[in-house]
C-alpha positions as CSV (number, residue, x, y, z in Angstrom):
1,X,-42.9,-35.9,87.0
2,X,-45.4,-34.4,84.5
3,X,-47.7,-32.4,86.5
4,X,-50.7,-31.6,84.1
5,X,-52.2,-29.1,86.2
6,X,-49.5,-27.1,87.0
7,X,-49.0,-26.7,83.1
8,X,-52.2,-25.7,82.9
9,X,-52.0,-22.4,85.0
10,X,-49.5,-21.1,83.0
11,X,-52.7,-20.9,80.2
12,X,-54.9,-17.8,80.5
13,X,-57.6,-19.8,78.3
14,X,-57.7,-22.9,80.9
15,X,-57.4,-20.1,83.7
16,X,-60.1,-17.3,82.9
17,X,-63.1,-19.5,83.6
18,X,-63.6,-19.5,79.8
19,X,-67.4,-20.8,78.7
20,X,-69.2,-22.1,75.5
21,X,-72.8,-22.5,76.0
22,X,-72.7,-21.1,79.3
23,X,-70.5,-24.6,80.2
24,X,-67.0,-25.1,80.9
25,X,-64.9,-25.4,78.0
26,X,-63.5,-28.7,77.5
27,X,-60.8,-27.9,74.7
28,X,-60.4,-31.1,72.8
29,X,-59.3,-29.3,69.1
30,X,-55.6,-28.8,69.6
31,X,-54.9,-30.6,66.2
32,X,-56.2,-26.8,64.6
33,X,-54.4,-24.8,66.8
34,X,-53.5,-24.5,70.5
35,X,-53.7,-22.1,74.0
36,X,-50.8,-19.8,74.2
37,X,-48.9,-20.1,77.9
38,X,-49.0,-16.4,79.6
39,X,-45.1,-16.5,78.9
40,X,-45.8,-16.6,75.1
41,X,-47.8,-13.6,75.7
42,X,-45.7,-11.5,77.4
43,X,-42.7,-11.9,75.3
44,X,-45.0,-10.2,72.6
45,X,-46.3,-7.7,75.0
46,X,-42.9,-7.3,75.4
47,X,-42.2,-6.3,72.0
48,X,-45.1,-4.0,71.8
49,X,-44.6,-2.0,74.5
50,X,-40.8,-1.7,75.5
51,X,-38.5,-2.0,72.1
52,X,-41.2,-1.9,68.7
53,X,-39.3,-1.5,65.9
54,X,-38.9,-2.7,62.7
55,X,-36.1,-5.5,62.0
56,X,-33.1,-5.4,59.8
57,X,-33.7,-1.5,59.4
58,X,-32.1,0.7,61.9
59,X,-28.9,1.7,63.5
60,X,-30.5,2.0,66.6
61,X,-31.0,0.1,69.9
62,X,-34.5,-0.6,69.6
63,X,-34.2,-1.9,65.8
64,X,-30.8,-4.4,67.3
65,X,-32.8,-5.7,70.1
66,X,-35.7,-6.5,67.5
67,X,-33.0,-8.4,65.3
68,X,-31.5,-10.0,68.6
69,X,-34.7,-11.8,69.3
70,X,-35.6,-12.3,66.3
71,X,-32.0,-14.7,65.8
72,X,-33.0,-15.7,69.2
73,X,-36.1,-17.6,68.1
74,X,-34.5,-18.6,65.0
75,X,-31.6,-20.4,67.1
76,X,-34.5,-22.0,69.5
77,X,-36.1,-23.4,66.7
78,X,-33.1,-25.2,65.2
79,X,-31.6,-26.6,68.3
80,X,-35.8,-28.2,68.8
81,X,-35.6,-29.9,65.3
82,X,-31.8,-30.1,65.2
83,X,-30.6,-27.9,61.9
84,X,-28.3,-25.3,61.2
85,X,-29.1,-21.8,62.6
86,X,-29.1,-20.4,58.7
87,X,-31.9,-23.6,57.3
88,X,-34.2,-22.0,59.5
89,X,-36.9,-19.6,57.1
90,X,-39.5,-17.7,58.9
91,X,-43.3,-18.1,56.6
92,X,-46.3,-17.6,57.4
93,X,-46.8,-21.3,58.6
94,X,-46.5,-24.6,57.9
95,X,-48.9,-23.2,54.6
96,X,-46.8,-20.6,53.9
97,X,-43.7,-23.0,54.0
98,X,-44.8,-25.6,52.0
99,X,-46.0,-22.9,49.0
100,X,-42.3,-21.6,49.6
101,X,-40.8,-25.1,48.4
102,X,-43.5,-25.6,46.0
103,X,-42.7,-22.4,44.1
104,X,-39.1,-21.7,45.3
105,X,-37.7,-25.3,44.2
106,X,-40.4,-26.9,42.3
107,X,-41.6,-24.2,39.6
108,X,-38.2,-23.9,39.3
109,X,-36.3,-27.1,38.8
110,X,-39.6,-29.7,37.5
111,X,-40.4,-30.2,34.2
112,X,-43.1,-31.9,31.8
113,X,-42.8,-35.9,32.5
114,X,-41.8,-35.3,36.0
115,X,-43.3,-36.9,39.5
116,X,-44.7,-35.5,42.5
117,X,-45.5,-38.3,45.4
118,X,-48.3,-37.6,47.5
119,X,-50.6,-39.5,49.5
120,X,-54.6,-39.0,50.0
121,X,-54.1,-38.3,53.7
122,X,-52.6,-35.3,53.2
123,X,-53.8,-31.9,54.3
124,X,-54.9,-29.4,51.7
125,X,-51.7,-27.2,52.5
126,X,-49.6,-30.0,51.3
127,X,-51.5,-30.8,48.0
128,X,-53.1,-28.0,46.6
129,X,-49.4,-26.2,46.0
130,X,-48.6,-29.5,43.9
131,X,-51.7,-29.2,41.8
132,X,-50.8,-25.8,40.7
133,X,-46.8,-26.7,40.1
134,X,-47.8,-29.9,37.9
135,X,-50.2,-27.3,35.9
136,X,-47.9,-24.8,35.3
137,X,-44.4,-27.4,34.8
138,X,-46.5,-30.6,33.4
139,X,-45.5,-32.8,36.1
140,X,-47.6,-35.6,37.3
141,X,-49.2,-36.3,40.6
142,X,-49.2,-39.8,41.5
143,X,-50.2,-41.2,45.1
144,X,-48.5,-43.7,47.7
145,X,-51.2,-46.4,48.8
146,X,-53.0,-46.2,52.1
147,X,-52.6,-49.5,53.9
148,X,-54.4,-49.7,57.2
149,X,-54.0,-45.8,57.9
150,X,-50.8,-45.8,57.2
151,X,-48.1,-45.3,54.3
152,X,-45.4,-47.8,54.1
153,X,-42.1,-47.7,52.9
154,X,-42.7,-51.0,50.3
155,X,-46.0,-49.2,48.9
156,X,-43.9,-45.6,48.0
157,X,-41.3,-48.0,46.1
158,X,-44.0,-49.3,43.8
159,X,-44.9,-45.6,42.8
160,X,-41.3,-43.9,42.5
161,X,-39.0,-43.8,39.4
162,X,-36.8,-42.4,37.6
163,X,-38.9,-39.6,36.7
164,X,-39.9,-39.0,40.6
165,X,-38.2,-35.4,41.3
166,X,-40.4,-34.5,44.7
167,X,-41.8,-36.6,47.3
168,X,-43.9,-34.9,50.1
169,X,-45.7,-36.6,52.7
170,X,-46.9,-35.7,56.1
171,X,-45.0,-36.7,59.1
172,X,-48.4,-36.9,61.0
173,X,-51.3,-37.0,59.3
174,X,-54.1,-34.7,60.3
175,X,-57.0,-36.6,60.6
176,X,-55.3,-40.5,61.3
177,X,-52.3,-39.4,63.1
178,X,-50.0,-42.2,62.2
179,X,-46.2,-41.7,62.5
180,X,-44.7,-42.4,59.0
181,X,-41.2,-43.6,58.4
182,X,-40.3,-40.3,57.0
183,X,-36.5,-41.3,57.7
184,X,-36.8,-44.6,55.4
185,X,-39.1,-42.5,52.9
186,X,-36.4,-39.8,52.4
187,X,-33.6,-42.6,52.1
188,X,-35.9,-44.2,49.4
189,X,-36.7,-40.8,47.6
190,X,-32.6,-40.3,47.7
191,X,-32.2,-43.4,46.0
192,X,-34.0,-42.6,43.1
193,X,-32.4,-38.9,43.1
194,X,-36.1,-36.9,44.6
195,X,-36.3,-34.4,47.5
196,X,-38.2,-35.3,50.5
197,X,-40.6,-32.6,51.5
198,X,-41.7,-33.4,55.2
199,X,-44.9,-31.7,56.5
200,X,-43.9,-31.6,60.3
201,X,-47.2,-29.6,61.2
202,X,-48.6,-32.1,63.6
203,X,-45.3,-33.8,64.3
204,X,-43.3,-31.7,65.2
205,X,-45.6,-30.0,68.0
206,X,-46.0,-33.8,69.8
207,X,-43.2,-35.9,68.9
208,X,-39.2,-35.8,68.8
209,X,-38.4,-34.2,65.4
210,X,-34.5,-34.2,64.2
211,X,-34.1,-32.8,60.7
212,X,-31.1,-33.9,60.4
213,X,-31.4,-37.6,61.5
214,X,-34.4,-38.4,59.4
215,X,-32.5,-36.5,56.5
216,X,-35.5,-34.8,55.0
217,X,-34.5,-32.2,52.4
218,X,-37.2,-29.6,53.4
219,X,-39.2,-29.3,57.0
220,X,-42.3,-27.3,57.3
221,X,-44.5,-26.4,60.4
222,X,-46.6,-23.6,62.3
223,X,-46.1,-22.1,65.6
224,X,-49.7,-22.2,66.4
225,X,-50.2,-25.5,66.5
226,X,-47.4,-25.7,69.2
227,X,-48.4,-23.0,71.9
228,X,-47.3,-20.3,69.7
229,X,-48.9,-17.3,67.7
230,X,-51.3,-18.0,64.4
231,X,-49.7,-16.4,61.4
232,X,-45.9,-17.4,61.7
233,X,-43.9,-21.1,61.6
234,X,-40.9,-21.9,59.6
235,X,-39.1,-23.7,56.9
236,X,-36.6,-25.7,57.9
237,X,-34.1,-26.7,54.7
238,X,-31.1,-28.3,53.5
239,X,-28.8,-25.6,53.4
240,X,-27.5,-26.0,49.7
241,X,-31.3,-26.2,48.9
242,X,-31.9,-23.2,50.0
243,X,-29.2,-21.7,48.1
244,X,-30.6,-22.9,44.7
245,X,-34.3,-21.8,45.3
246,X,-35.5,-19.0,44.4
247,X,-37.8,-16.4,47.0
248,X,-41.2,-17.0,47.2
249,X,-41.7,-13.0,47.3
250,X,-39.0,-10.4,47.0
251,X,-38.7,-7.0,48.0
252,X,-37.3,-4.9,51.0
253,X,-34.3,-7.0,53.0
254,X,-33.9,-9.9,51.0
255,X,-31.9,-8.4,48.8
256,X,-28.6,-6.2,49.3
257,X,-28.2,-5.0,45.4
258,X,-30.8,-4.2,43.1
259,X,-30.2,-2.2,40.0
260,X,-32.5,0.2,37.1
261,X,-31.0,-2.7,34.7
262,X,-32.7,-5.1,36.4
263,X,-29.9,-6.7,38.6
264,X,-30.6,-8.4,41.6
265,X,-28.2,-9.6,44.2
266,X,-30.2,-11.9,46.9
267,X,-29.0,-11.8,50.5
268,X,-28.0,-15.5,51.4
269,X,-30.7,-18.1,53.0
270,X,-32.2,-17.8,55.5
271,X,-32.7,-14.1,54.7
272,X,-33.3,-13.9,50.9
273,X,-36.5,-16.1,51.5
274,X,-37.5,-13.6,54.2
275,X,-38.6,-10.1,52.3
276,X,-40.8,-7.3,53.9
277,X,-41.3,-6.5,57.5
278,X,-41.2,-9.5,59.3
279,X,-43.6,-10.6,61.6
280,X,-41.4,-9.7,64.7
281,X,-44.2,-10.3,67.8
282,X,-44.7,-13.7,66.3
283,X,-41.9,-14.8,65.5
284,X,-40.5,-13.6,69.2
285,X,-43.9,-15.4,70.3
286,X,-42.6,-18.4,68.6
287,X,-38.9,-18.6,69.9
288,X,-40.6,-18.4,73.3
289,X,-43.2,-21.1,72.6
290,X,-40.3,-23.2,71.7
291,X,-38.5,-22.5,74.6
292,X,-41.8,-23.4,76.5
293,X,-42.3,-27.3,74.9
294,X,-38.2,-27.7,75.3
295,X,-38.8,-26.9,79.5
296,X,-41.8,-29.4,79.7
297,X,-39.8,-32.3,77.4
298,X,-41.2,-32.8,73.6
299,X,-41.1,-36.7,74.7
300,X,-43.1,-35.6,78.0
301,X,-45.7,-34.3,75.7
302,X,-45.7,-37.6,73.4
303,X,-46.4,-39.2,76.4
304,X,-49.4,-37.5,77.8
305,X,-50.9,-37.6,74.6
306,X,-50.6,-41.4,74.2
307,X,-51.8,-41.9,77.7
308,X,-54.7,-39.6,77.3
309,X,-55.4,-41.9,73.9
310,X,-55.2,-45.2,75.7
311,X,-57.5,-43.9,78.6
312,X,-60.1,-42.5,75.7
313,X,-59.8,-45.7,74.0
314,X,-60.6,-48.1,76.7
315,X,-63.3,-45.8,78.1
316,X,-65.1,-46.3,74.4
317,X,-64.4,-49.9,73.5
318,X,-67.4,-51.4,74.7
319,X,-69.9,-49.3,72.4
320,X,-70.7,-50.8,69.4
321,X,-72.0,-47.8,67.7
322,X,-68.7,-45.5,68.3
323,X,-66.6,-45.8,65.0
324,X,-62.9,-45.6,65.8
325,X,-60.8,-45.2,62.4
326,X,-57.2,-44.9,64.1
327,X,-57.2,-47.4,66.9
328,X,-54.1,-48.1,67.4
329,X,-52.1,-44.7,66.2
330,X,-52.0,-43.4,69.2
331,X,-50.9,-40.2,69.1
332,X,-52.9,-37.6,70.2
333,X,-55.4,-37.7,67.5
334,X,-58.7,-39.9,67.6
335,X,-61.0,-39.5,64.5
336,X,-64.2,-41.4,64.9
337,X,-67.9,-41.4,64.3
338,X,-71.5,-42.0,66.0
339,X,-73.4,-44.8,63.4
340,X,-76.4,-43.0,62.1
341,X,-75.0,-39.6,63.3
342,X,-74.0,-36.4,60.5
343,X,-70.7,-35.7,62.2
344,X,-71.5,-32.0,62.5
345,X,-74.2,-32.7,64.4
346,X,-72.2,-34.4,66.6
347,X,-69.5,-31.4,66.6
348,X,-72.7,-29.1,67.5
349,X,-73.8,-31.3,70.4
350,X,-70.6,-31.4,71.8
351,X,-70.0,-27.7,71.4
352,X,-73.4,-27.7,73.3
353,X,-72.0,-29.0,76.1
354,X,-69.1,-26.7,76.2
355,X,-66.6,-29.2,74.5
356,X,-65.0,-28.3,71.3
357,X,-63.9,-30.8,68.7
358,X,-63.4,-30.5,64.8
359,X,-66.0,-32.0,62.2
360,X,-65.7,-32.3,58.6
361,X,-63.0,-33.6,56.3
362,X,-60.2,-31.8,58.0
363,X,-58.9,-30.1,55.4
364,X,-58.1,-34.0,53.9
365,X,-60.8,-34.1,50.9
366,X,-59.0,-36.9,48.9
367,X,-59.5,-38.8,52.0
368,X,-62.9,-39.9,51.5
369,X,-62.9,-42.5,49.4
370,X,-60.5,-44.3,51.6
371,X,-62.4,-44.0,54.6
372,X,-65.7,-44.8,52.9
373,X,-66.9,-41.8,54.8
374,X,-67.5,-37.7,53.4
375,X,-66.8,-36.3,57.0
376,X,-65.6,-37.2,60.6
377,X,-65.1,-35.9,64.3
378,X,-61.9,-35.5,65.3
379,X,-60.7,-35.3,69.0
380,X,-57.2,-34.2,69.6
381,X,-55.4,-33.5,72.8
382,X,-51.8,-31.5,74.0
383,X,-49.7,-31.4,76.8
384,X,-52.7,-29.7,79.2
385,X,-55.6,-31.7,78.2
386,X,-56.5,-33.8,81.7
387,X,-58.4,-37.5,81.7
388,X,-61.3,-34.9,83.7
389,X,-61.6,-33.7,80.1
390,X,-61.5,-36.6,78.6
391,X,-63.9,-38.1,81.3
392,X,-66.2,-35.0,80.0
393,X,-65.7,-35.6,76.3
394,X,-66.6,-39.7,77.1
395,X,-69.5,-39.0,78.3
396,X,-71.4,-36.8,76.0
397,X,-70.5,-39.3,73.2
398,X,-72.3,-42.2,75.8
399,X,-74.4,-40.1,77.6
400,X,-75.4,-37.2,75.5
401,X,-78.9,-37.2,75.3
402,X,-80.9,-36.2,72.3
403,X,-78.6,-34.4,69.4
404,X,-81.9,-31.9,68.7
405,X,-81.4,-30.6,72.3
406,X,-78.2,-28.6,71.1
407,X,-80.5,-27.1,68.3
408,X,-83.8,-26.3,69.9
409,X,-82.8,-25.6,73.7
């Protein structure tokens, strides 16, 4: 049985008696990151106070402890999204990862005349690396249609051909949170002889991801959007893939020859993408997060989110002036509006009341024209929001009184 509150004392933020506006926090922006379980915490303490050391440096036991969980976390990771141990790259986040492909593979292999596939639902992260790689190869950008918030599998065939080299398309989107059929849009961009680029950041966190199943080519997601530390998340690629890209940045342990003639011989993947000293807390952090959402069930947490949806949902569907632009994803995101109501001001009433949501474009900007909107509030929920918060959030959109109140009182 999933017991919601008994998840939520293993968080120190849901536990500390945490406050905005000198209200209880409702926590309803888990889309931009999420609360860290005390567990998470601890295994980083860990690391700081009993075996710091740097990794893939030393002969010594603290330095082989550090590379022990370190592999740890990287064989956590793989058995949650089901690849090899060694397709597993540690970035800087789903960000990081996605510049990693973009540079790594794409600089690399595209050329003038060539096709990138994206879509205008996709976050910033997962466009503006493509911009620069068709400026500095002479690709083209081209886009998948938006039908109903979603992208569909007959709408990417009318936009591939021959010349299509890289498709890349969200898994989840970040403001609409539709499930695409990443699995038929990779055996579609195989067809026509593409990679498929999958951004997992808000998919993987909620949903059953299986890298091998839905035979994506490359796999990128953070760890802080899944209970883990800000600043690390992984690339998860096709092994031979990984062998033919090129690093991202090079330096200190990537490498294991390097000569004054300008040789270079690159450790194998995962390790030549992984120069520098390694962010070892996080990425221990991130194994243990891992660990965490693999105890509770990643089809547990699907579940909670879709029944905290539902409950939102029918709570609102009697007021006319509530704008709902996802209805029916379902999926622990719910993007809406207040007719007659600058978004932000919404965001600001609600953070007057101690609830925190997201306002803007989401990091989405080509998503504008589609919604017929500039900005919107997002809600989102994870595996320790309650229907109490959701109770809370319901009735400052109904019941929230005047929006100047959160600006003058």
């Amino acid at each position: 049985m999933y017991d919601v509150y008994k998840i939520r004392k293993q968080f120190p933020m849901l536990t500390n008696n945490i406050k905005m506006q000198n209200k209880p926090l409702t926590f309803l922006d888990n889309c931009s990151t999420t609360f860290k379980p005390q567990c998470v915490i601890d295994a980083m303490n860990e690391y700081y106070t009993k075996y710091t050391s740097n990794s893939h440096r030393g002969d010594y036991d603290l330095s082989v402890n550090a590379d022990t969980k370190i592999e740890e976390a990287r064989k956590e990771i793989a058995s949650l999204v089901n690849s090899e141990v060694n397709e597993v790259v540690f970035t800087t986040g789903a960000t990081g990862a996605l510049n990693l492909v973009a540079y790594g593979y794409g600089l690399k292999y595209l050329k003038k005349g060539d096709e990138i596939i994206l879509s205008v639902a996709e976050h910033a992260s997962n466009v503006l690396p493509w911009f620069r790689i068709a400026e500095l190869t002479g690709a083209t950008i081209k886009y998948v249609e938006i039908v109903n918030g979603r992208i569909l599998a007959e709408n990417l065939r009318k936009v591939i051909s021959n010349k299509t080299k890289i498709v890349s398309l969200a898994h989840v989107g970040n403001v609409l949170g539709y499930v695409a059929d990443i699995k038929e849009f990779a055996k579609i961009a195989h067809e026509y002889g593409a990679i498929m680029v999958c951004d997992g950041a808000q998919s993987v966190p909620h949903i059953k991801t299986d890298f091998k199943d839905l035979d994506v080519d490359f796999l990128a997601f953070s760890a802080h959007k899944m209970c883990g530390p800000t600043g690390v998340g992984a690339l998860v690629g096709k092994y031979e893939l990984l062998q033919k890209m090129d690093p991202f940045t090079t330096g200190g342990g990537m490498n294991s020859v390097f000569k004054k003639d300008g040789t270079v011989d690159y450790r194998l993947p995962p390790y030549k993408f992984e120069a520098g000293t390694l962010d070892v807390a996080g990425i221990i952090g991130f194994g243990r997060a891992v660990k965490f959402i693999k105890e509770i069930g990643i089809d547990n947490i699907h579940k909670h989110d879709q029944e905290l949806i539902d409950y939102a949902l029918e709570k609102l569907k009697d007021y006319k002036d509530i704008i709902i632009y996802n209805k029916d994803a379902r999926n622990g995101i719910l993007t809406f509006n207040i007719k007659g109501v600058f978004p932000q001001d919404e965001a600001t009433l609600m953070n007057y009341k101690g609830i925190a949501i997201r306002s803007g474009e989401h990091c989405a900007k080509l998503l504008d024209n589609y919604l017929d909107t500039k900005a919107t509030c997002r809600m989102s929920t994870y595996l320790y929001t309650t229907k109490e918060e959701i109770d809370v959030f319901v009735d400052a959109i109904i019941n929230g009184g005047d929006i100047l109140d959160a600006y003058f009182n």
